[in-house]
KEMAR-78336 format. One record per residue: x, y, z of N, C-alpha, C, O in turn; residue in three letters. Coordinates in steps of 0.05 Angstrom, whole numbers, plus 5000, padded with zeros to 4 digits. Atoms other than C-alpha are relative to their C-alpha. Last residue first. Layout:
N
XYZXYZXYZXYZAla;...
REM end
This chain:
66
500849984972275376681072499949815008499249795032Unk;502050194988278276600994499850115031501750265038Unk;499050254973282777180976498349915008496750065019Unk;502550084995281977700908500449735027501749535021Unk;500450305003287678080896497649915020496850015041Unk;499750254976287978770881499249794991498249734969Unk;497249934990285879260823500249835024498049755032Unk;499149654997279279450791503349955014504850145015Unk;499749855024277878810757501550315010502950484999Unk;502549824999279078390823501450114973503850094966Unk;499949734999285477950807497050104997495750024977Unk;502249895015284977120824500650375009501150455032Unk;502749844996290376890866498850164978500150324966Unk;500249684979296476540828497050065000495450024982Unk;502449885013295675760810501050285006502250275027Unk;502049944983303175480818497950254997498550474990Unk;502150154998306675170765497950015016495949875015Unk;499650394979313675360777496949864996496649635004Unk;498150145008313075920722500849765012501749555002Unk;497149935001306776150740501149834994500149614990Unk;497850184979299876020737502250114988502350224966Unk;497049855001293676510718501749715020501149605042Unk;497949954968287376120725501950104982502050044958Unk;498050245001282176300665501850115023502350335033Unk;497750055018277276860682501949755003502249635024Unk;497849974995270876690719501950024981501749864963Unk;497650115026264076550694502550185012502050425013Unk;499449755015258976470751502850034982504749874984Unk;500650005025255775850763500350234991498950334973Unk;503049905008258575820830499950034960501750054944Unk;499649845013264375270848497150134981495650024966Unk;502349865013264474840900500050254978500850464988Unk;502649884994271474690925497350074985497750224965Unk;501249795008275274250896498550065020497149915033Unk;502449805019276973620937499850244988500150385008Unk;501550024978284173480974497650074975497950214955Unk;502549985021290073170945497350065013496449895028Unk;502550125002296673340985498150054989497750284984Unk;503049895012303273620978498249805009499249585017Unk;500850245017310073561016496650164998495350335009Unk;501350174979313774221037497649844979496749914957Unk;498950174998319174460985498349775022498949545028Unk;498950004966317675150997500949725002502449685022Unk;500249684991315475380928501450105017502550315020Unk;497749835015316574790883499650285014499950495001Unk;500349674992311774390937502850144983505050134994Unk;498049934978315273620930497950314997499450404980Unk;500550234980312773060883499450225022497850155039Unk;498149984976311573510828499549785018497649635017Unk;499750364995307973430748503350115020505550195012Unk;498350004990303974080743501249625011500249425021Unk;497850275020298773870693502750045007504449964992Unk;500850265008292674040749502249844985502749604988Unk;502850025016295474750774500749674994502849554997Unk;499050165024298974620848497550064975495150064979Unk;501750195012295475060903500850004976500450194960Unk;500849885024299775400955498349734974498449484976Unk;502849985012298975211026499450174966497650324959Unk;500749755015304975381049497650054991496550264987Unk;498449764983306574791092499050324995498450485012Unk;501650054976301174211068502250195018502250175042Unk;497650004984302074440991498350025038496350135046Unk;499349804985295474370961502649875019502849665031Unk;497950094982293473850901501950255012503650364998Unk;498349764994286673950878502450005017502250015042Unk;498250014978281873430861502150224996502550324974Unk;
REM end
């Protein structure tokens, strides 16, 4: 499960312990993972409030779901 802010939409990591969105303050919700390919990914990057940051392409930029 995966708990996404329902204003901002940023995505809480797992041992973040919030009631409230530390981003924007808008309330969270628990929604499924998404599917995930059997390809090996780097570990999530999270920040100081606890929130995942976007995945970095190797060559440079950020990587954004569709």
């Amino acid at each position: 499960m995966e708990r996404i802010c329902t204003h901002c939409h940023a995505e809480l990591a797992h041992d973040t312990k919030a009631d409230w969105c530390p981003a924007c303050g808008g309330s969270l919700i628990e929604r499924e993972s998404l599917p995930q390919a059997e390809v090996k990914v780097a570990p999530v990057e999270v920040d100081h409030r606890g929130i995942v940051l976007p995945r970095r392409h190797a060559l440079g930029g950020i990587i954004t779901p569709q």
